[in-house]
C-alpha positions in Angstrom: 20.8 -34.9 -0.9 24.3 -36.5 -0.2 26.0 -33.6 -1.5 25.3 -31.8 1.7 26.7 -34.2 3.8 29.8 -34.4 1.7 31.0 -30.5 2.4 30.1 -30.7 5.5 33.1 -33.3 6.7 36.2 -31.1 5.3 36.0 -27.8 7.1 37.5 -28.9 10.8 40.2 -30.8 9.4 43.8 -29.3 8.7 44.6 -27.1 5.9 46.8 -29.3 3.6 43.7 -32.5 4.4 41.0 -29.8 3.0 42.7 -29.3 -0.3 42.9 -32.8 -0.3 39.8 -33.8 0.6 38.4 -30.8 -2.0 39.7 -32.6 -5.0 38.3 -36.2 -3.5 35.0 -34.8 -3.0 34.9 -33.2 -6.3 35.0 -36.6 -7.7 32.2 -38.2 -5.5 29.8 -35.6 -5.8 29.9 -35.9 -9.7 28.9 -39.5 -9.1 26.6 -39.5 -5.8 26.0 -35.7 -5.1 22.6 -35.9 -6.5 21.5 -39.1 -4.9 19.0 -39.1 -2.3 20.6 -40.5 1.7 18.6 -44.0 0.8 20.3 -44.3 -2.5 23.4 -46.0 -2.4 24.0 -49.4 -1.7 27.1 -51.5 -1.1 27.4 -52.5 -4.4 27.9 -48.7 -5.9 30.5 -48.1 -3.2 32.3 -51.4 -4.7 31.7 -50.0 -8.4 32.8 -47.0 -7.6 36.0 -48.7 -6.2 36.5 -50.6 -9.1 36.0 -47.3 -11.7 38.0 -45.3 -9.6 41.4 -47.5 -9.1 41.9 -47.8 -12.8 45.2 -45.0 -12.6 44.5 -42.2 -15.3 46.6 -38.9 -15.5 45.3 -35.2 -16.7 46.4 -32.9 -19.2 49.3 -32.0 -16.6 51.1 -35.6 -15.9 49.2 -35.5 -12.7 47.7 -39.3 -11.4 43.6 -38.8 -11.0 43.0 -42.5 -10.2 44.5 -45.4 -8.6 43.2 -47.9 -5.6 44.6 -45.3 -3.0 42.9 -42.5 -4.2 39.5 -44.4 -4.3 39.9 -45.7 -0.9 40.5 -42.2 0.6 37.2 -40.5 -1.5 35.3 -43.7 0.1 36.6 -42.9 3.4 35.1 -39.5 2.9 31.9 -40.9 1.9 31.5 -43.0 4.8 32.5 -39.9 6.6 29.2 -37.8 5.2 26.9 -41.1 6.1 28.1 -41.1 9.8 27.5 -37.5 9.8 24.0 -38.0 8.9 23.1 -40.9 11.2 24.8 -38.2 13.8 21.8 -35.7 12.7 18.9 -37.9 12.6 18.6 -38.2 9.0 18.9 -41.6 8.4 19.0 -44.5 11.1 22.0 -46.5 10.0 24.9 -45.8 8.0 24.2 -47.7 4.9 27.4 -49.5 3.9 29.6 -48.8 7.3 30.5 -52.7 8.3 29.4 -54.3 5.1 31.6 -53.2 2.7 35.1 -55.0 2.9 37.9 -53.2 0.4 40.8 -55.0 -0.5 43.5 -53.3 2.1 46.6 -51.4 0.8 50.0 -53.3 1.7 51.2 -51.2 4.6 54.4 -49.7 3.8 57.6 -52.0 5.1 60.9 -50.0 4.5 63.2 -50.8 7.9 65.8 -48.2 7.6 69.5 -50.1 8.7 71.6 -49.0 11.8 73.9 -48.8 9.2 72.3 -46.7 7.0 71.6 -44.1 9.6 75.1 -43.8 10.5 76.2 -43.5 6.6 73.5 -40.0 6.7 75.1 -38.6 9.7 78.4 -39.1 8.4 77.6 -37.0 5.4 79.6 -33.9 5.1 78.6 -30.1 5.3 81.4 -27.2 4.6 79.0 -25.0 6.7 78.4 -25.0 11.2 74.8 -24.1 10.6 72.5 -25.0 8.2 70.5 -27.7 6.1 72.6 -30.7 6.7 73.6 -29.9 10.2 69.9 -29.0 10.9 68.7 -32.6 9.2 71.5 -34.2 11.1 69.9 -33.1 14.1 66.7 -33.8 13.1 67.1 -37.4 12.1 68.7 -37.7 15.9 65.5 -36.3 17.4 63.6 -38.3 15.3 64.9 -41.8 16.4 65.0 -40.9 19.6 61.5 -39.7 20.1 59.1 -40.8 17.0 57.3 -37.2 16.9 56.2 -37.0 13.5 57.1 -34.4 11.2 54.9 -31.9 12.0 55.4 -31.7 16.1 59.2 -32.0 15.1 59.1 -28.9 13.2 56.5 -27.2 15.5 58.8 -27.7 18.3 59.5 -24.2 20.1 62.0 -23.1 22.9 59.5 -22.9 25.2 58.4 -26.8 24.5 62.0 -27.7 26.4 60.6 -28.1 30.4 63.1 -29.2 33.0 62.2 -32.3 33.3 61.9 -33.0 28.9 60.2 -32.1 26.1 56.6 -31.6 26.1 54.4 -32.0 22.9 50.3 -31.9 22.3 50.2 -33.4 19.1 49.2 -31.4 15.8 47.4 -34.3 14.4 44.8 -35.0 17.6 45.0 -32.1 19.7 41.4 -31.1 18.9 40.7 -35.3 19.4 42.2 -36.9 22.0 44.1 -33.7 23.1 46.7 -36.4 23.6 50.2 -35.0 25.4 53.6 -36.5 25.7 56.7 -35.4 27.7 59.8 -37.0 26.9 62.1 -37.7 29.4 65.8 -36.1 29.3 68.7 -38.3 28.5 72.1 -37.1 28.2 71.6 -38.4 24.2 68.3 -36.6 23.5 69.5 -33.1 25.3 73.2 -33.4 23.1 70.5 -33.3 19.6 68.6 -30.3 20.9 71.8 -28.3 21.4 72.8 -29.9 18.0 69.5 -28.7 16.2 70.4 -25.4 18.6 73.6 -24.5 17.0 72.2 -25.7 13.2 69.7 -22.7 13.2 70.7 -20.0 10.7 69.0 -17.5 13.0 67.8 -16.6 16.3 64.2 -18.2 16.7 61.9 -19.6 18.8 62.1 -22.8 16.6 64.0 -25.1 17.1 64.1 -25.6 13.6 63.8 -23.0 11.4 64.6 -20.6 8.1 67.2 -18.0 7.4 64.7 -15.5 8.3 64.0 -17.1 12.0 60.9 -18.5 10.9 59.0 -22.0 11.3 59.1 -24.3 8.4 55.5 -25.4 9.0 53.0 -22.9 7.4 49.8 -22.9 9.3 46.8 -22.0 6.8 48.1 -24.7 4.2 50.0 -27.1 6.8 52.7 -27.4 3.9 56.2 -26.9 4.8 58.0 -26.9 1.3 61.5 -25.2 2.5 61.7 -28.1 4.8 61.0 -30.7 1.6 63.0 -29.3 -0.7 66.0 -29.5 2.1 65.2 -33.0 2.8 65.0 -34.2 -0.7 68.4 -32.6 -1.3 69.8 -34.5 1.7 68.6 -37.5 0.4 69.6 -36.7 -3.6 73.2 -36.4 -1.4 73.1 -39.4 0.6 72.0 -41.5 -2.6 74.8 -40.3 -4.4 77.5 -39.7 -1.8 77.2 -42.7 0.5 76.6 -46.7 0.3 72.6 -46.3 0.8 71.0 -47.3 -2.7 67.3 -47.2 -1.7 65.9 -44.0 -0.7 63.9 -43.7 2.6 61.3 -41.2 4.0 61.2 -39.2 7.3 58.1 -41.4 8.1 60.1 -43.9 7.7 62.6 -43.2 10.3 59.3 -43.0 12.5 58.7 -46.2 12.4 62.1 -47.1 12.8 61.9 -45.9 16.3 59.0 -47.8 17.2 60.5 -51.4 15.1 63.3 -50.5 17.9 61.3 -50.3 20.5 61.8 -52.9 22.9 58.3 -53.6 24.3 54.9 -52.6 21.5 53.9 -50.5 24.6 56.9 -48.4 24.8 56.4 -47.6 20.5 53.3 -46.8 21.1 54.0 -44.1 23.7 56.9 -42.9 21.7 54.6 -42.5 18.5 51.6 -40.8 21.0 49.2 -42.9 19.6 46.1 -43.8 21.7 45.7 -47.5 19.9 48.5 -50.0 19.9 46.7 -51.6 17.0 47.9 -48.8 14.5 51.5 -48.7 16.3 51.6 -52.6 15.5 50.0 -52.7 12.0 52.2 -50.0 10.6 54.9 -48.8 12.2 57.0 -51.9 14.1 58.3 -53.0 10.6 61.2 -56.1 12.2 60.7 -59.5 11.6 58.9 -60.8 15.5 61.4 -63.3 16.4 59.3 -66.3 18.1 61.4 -69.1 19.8 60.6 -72.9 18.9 58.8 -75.1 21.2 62.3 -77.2 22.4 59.7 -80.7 23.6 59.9 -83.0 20.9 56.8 -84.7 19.9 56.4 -88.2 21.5 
């Protein structure tokens, strides 16, 4: 039965992507669970596509549908079938190549040089803090790409003499994939920055009131950290010129649009394929010069 193969792809995968994953499979296995390997063709996955991305809401206000959502339970699907062609159960994965979903427009905000400097300009009546701590934060960030979660994972000990070294969260039991970040007079002024910005001695380099690490490991939430960083923004919205809210992600990919050289973002973001670098996170127009020979 399917259903096997199903809750068998969740457990190795971070906390927050189980609970995720949970709700996603709870949906498939009401419709394939019972279904024999040889069952499903590529015209249920498409059916199921089609079903699925009509947006509904429960009793709660909460969205159980939409074209996202039934992308990511396909994903998991095709996750299960991989898993059984890896155990011998069937011979070829029976929609992997043949199905072609209608993509999701990547996401293609390009956060301003000017909009950066309106955030850092915001005010804060306190030395330490939220808004210090995010001012620092967003100076790490377009410096070095790390997403959020090596950001807030960064420890003390993580500061070598010759730069900052990371493994990170996302692939470390993948590719294992490690990056050092050279020092620059710029990037060591925003670790003293985020330094001074802590509201108590830690081993963080970002942290809480009581010392401790925003990131909490069994869920991989961080919710203190949202909540700051959604008041920051409720601020800067308010408070400055910025009319169009942006997302730490998208200060990410800021970093690698600024990038001089697709190589060099790629390395910033740690990622192993420039394809993915490229697709979603260089976000400026490519400028292209014109041929200058006339046509005869």
């Amino acid at each position: 039965m399917l259903d096997r193969y199903l809750l068998e792809v969740v457990p190795k995968k971070a906390p927050k992507t189980q609970t995720t994953n949970a709700l996603h499979i709870r949906h498939l296995r009401g419709v394939f669970g019972s279904l024999p390997l040889s069952a499903i063709k590529p015209r249920h996955v498409y059916q199921y596509v089609e079903k699925r991305s009509q947006k509904k809401s429960d009793e709660n206000g909460k969205v159980t549908g939409g074209k996202t959502i039934a992308h990511r339970e396909i994903e998991i699907l095709s996750h299960a079938y991989t898993k059984a062609v890896e155990w011998g159960y069937i011979d070829r994965h029976p929609f992997k190549g043949e199905v072609r979903l209608e993509g999701e427009k990547p996401r293609d905000r390009y956060v301003e040089d000017w909009e950066v400097i309106e955030c850092l300009s915001l005010g804060s009546q306190r030395k330490k803090g939220s808004v210090v701590a995010i001012r620092a934060y967003i100076h790490l960030k377009l410096m070095t790409g790390m997403a959020r979660g090596d950001l807030l994972r960064l420890t003390v000990s993580d500061l070598k003499d010759d730069g900052i070294h990371i493994q990170r969260h996302k692939t470390k039991d993948s590719s294992g994939k490690k990056t050092i970040y050279d020092w620059t007079p710029e990037l060591r002024k925003a670790v003293e920055m985020a330094k001074a910005a802590r509201p108590a001695l830690s081993a963080f380099l970002f942290c809480n009131k009581y010392g401790k690490g925003y990131i909490d490991e069994e869920t991989g939430e961080s919710h203190g950290w949202d909540s700051m960083w959604q008041r920051f923004m409720d601020r800067v919205l308010k408070e400055t010129k910025i009319t169009v809210r942006f997302t730490e992600h998208d200060l990410r990919a800021k970093c690698a649009s600024d990038a001089t050289t697709l190589e060099h973002a790629r390395a910033l973001l740690s990622h192993a394929d420039p394809r993915t670098t490229d697709a979603i996170y260089r976000r400026k127009p490519e400028h292209v010069k014109p041929l200058t020979k006339p046509l005869e």
